[in-house]
Each structure stands twice: as structure tokens, then as C-alpha cells.
C-alpha positions as CSV (number, residue, x, y, z in Angstrom):
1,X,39.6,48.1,107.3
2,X,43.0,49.1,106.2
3,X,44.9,52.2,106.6
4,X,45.0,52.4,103.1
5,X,41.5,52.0,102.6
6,X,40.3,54.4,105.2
7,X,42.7,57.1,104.0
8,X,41.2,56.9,100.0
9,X,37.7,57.1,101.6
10,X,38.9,60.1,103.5
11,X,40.4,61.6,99.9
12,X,37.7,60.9,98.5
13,X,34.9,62.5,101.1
14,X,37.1,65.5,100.9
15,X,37.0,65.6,97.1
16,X,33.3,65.6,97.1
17,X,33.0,68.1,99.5
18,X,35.0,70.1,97.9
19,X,32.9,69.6,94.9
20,X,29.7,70.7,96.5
21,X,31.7,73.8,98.0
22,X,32.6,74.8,94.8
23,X,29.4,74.2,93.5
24,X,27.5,76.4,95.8
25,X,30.1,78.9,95.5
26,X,29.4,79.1,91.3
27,X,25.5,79.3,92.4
28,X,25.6,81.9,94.6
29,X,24.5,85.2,93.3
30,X,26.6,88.0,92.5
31,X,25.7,91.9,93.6
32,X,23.5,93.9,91.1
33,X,24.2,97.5,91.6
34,X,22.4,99.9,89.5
35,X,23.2,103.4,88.2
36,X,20.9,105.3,85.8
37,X,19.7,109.3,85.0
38,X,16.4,108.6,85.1
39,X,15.5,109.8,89.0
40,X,13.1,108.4,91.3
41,X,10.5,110.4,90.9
42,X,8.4,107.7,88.8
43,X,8.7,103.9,88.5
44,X,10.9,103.8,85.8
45,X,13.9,102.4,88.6
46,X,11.6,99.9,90.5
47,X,10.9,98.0,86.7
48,X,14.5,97.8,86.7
49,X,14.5,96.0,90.1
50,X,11.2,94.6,89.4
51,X,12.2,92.6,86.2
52,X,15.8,91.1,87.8
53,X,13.9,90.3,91.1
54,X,11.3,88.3,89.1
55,X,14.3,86.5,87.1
56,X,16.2,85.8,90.2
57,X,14.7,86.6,93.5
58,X,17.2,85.5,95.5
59,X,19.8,88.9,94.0
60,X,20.6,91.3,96.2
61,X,20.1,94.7,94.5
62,X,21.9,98.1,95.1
63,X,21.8,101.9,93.8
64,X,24.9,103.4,93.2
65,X,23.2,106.2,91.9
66,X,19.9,107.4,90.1
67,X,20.7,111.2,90.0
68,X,23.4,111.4,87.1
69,X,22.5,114.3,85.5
70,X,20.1,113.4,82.6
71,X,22.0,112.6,78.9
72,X,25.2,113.1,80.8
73,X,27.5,110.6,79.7
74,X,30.5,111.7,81.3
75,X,29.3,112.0,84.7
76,X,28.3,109.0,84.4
77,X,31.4,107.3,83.8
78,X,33.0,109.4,86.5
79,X,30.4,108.2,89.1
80,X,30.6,104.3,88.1
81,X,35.0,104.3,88.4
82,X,34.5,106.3,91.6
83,X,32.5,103.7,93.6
84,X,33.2,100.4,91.7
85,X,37.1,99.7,93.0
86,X,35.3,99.5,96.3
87,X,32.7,96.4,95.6
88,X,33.4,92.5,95.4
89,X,35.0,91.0,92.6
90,X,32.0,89.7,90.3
91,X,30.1,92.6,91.1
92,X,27.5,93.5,88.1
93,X,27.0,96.5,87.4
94,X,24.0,98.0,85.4
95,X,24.9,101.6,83.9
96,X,22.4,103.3,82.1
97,X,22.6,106.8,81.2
98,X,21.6,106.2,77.3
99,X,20.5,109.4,74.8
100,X,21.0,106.9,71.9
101,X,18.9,104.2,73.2
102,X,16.6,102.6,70.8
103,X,19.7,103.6,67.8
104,X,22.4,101.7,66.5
105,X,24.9,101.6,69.4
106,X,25.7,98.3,71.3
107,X,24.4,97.2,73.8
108,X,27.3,95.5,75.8
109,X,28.3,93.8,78.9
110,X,32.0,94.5,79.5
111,X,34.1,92.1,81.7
112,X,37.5,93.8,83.5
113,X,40.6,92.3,84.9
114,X,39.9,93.4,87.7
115,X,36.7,90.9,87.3
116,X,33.6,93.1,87.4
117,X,31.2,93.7,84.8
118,X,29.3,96.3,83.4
119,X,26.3,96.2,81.6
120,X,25.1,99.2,79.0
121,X,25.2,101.0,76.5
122,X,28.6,101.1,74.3
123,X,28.4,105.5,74.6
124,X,31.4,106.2,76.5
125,X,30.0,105.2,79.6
126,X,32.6,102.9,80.4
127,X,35.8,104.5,79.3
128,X,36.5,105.4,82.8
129,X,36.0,102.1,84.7
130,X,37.9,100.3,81.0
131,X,41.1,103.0,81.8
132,X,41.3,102.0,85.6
133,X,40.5,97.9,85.6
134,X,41.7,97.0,82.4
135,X,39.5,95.4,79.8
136,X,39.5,91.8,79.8
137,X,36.4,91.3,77.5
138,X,33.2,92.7,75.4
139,X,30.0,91.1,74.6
140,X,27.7,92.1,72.2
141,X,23.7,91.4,74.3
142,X,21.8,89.0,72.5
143,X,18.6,88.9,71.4
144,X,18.3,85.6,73.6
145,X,19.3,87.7,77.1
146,X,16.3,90.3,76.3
147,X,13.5,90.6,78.4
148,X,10.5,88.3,76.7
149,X,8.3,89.5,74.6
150,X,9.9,93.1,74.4
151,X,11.7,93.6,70.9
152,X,8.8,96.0,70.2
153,X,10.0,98.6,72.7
154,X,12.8,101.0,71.6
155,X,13.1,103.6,74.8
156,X,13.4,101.3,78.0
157,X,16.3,99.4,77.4
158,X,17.2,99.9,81.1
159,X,14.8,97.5,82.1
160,X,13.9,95.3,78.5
161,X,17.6,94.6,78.1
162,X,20.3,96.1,80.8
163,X,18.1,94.9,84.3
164,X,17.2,91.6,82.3
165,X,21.0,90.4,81.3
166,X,22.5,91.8,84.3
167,X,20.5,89.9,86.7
168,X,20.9,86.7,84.7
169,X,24.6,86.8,84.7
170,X,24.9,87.9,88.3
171,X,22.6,85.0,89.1
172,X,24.1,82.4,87.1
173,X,21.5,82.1,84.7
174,X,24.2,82.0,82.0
175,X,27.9,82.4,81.8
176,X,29.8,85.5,80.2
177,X,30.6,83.2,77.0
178,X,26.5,83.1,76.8
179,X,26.3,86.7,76.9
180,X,26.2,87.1,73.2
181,X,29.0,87.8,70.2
182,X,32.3,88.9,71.1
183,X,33.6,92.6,70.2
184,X,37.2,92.8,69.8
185,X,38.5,95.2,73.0
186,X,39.8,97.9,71.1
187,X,36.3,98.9,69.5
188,X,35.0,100.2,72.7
189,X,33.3,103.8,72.8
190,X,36.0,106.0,74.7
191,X,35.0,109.3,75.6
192,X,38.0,112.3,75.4
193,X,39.0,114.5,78.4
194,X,41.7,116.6,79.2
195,X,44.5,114.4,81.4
196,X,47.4,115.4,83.7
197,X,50.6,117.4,81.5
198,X,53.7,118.1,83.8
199,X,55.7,120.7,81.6
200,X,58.0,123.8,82.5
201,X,57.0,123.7,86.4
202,X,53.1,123.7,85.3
203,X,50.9,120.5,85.3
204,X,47.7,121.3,82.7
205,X,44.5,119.3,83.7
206,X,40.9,118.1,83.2
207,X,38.3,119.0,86.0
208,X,36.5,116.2,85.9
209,X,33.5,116.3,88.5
210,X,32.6,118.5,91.3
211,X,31.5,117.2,95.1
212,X,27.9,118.6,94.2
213,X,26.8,118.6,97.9
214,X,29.7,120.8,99.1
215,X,30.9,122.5,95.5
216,X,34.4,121.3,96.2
217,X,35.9,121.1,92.7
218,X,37.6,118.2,91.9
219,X,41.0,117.4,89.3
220,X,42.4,114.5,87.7
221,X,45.8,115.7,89.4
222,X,47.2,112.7,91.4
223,X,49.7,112.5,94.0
224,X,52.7,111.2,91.2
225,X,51.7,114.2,89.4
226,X,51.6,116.5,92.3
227,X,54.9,115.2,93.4
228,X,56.4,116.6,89.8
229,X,56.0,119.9,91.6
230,X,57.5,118.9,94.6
231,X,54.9,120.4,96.6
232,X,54.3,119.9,100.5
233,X,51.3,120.6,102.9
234,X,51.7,124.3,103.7
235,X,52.9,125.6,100.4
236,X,51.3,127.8,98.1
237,X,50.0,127.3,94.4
238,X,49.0,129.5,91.8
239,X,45.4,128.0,89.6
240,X,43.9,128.9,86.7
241,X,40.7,127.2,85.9
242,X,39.3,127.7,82.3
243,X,35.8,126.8,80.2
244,X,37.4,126.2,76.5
245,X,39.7,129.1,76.8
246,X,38.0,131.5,79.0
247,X,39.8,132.4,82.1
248,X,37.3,131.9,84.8
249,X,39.1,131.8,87.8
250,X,42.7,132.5,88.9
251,X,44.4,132.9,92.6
252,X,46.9,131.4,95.1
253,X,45.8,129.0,97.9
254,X,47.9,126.7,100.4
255,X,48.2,123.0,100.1
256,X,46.5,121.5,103.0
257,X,45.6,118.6,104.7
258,X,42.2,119.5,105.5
259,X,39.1,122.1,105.2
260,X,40.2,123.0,108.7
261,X,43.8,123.8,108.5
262,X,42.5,127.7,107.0
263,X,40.0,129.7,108.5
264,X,36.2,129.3,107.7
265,X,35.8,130.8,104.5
266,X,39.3,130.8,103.1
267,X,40.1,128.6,100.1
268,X,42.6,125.9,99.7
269,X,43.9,122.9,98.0
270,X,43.8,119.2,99.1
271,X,43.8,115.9,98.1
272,X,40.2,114.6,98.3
273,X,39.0,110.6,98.9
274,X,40.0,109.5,95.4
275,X,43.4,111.3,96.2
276,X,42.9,113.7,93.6
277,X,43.8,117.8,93.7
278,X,40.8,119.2,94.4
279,X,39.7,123.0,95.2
280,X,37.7,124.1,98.3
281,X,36.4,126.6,101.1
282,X,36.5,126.1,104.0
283,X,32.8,125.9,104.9
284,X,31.6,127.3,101.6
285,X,30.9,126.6,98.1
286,X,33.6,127.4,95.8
287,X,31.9,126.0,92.7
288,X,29.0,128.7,93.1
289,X,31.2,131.5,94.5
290,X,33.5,131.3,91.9
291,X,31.4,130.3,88.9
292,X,33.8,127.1,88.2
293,X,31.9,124.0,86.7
294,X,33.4,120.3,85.2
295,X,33.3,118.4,82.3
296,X,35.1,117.9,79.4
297,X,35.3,121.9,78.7
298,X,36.8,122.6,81.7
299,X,40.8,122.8,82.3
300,X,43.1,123.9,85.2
301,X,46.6,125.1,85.5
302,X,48.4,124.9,88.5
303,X,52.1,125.8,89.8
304,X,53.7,126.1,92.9
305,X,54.2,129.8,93.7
């Protein structure tokens, strides 16, 4: 044999593996992480897993979360954008926290540029993760990616349409483009919220979420805002926290790094995981001892004193 010869056969042995690499790569199942309100005090979550398992049993399935409070659409969105930066590209995630299920809103699967995709109800539920990633693209769920023989049920779409699509796509069953129509990106559901305002030494804010096990309260203020103030560990700031326009709380605290920079019981100010302001005490609850809840109603005012 010839050199020549021996080196096309090596190109193309090399091609075809290659082929098959990619091949298997296509196949192989994406994560399904699941996030709902419903609980798991019933079997309501285990359908869920149930129907993609018997679709696809070679998914691996995960819970993000099954406690978002019930009809609460905001927390909900908060939750998904909090956790989701931190899983593989391709993840899929299916979000259901849905008061309108069984109406006319969409039921969508939403692809990001930061290439994961979530699959829900078009409520708001995504405005978060759609803010943060970038939306790449929106399908409309056909009738064609709906559990079999259940367009007669109007209140479980977690598991007829949601569990059934998202472990289709994330096992390859069909493509994005087979998803269903597309919706043009700028007629996504986006739910309003207070953001970060720098003016006249004070940056204005939402209060998003709270760290429910601890009652740490938690901002939208981050670090390029916090820098507006020129603030450094070991100064003071003055907060105001409001629901609609009633003062609820107002004090001084340091800037810390940590819970245990002030004594146990003390309060201060930190930058939490999602490097975020946030408000705590130091082996307490400052939510409960202060009254102070999130959400869309609530608002903060801070400056440094």
C-alpha cells in the first residue's frame, strides 16, 4: 500500500469516528429539572416524573424546587434565574407555577442564548431567566407534543403538556424547530418589579426574595450599583424598607463581609451568594423581627451614612 493510500484510509476512519462521536453526543439526553407549586404532599410531582420516565427512561430527572409558594408567579421566576446559571448548557427546565392553566395563555418552551430551555406557562414565569440569558427563541407547544389521549384535561398541564414536551426535547425525541409555531420574542409575558435607581447619593430598589430558612432579606442591589455609593466593608448605611408606601422599617447597619463580623444578634448588610445587598442578623431572623416581606410591593432605600 501506498503512503497515500494509507493516509486517506486514516482520514477517512477518523471522519467516521468522528461521525459516530457526534452522533452519540446528539442522542444523549439532556437534564430535566423540574420546578412547580404544587408540594409533595400527594402524587401530583411523581406523574410529572412518571410520564417523562415512561417517554424516555434513560432522562435523568431533578427538583429544583416543589415548594414555590402556591399561585406565586414571581417567586417563581426568582427561584428558576437563581439556580439555572449553575446547570449545563441544554439543560431543560420544566417550570410550572400556573393559576391560568386550562385558559388562554401559551403554553411555551423558551430557548436562551445562553442555550437552556424552559418549558411553561407564558405568565411571567420566565421574565427573570429571559432578562439574564437573553432570549434566543419562543415556541408555541403543539398539540402534537401533548401527552396522548389527554386534550380532555384542563388542570394538569404540568404533567399532560409541560413533563411530556420537556422530556421529549431533552431526550431528543424531536428538535426545538418541532416544538410547535414560533412566537416572535418580544411577545413574551414580563412581569414588572422595582429595579436598581442610583440618584442624589440614594440607590431606590426592589426586594425581591427573602432566604426563607434564615429570614435574611434579599435586594436586587448589585456590586456596580453598590459601587455608585462608594461604599467599603466597615461603613455604615442608612435603609428604608417600604410595602407600597408604608414605612416599615428604617435604621443604620455596617457593611460587612459576613454574619460574623457583628455580634450575635446585631444586624448588618452583605452581599449574599447571588452578590446581591441583602439584610441580616446575626443569628436571627430579620424578616420576622422586623415585619419586612418581598415581592413586587416591597421597596428599599439605602445611602451611605
Amino acid at each position: 500500500m501506498t503512503r497515500k493510500f494509507l493516509t486517506t484510509l486514516l482520514i477517512i476512519f477518523l471522519i467516521a469516528s468522528l461521525s459516530v462521536f457526534y452522533s452519540v453526543i446528539n442522542k444523549t439526553p439532556s437534564p430535566l429539572v423540574l420546578m412547580t407549586d404544587f408540594g409533595v404532599k400527594d402524587g401530583a410531582v411523581a406523574a410529572m416524573k412518571g410520564v417523562a420516565l415512561k417517554l424516555a427512561p434513560n432522562l435523568t430527572i431533578h427538583d429544583l424546587t416543589h415548594e414555590i409558594p402556591a399561585y406565586n408567579v414571581w417567586e417563581g421566576a426568582y427561584r428558576l434565574q437563581q439556580t439555572a446559571q449553575y446547570w449545563p448548557l441544554g439543560t431543560v427546565f420544566v417550570c410550572v407555577v400556573d393559576p391560568g392553566v386550562g385558559t388562554e395563555r401559551k403554553s411555551i418552551i423558551l430557548k436562551t442564548k445562553a442555550n437552556h430551555y424552559y418549558v411553561g406557562p407564558d405568565n411571567g414565569l420566565f421574565t427573570l431567566v429571559a432578562e439574564s440569558e437573553g432570549i434566543e427563541e419562543i415556541r408555541e407547544i403543539s398539540a402534537a407534543n401533548r401527552l396522548p389521549n389527554s386534550q380532555n384535561s384542563y388542570t394538569f398541564f404540568g404533567r399532560d403538556v409541560f413533563a411530556f414536551a420537556g422530556a421529549k426535547l431533552a431526550s431528543k425525541g424531536i428538535s426545538f424547530d418541532e416544538v410547535g409555531v414560533q412566537i416572535p420574542n418580544d411577545k413574551l409575558i414580563m412581569l414588572e418589579y422595582p429595579k436598581p435607581k442610583f440618584e442624589n447619593g440614594i440607590i431606590s430598589a426592589g426586594i425581591p426574595i427573602l432566604d426563607i430558612q434564615y429570614g435574611n432579606v434579599w435586594t436586587n442591589i448589585d456590586v456596580k450599583n453598590i459601587e455608585k455609593l462608594n461604599l467599603k466593608v466597615g461603613d455604615r448605611i442608612l435603609v428604608k424598607i417600604f410595602n407600597e408606601n408604608n414605612l416599615v422599617y428604617e435604621g443604620d447597619m455596617p457593611y460587612a463581609h459576613t454574619f460574623g463580623d457583628v455580634k450575635e444578634g446585631e444586624v448588618l448588610s452583605y452581599m449574599n451568594s447571588l452578590m446581591n445587598l441583602s439584610f441580616g442578623i446575626n443569628m436571627g431572623d430579620f424578616s420576622k423581627k422586623f415585619g419586612v416581606g418581598s415581592g413586587n410591593n416591597w421597596k428599599v432605600e439605602i445611602r451611605k451614612k
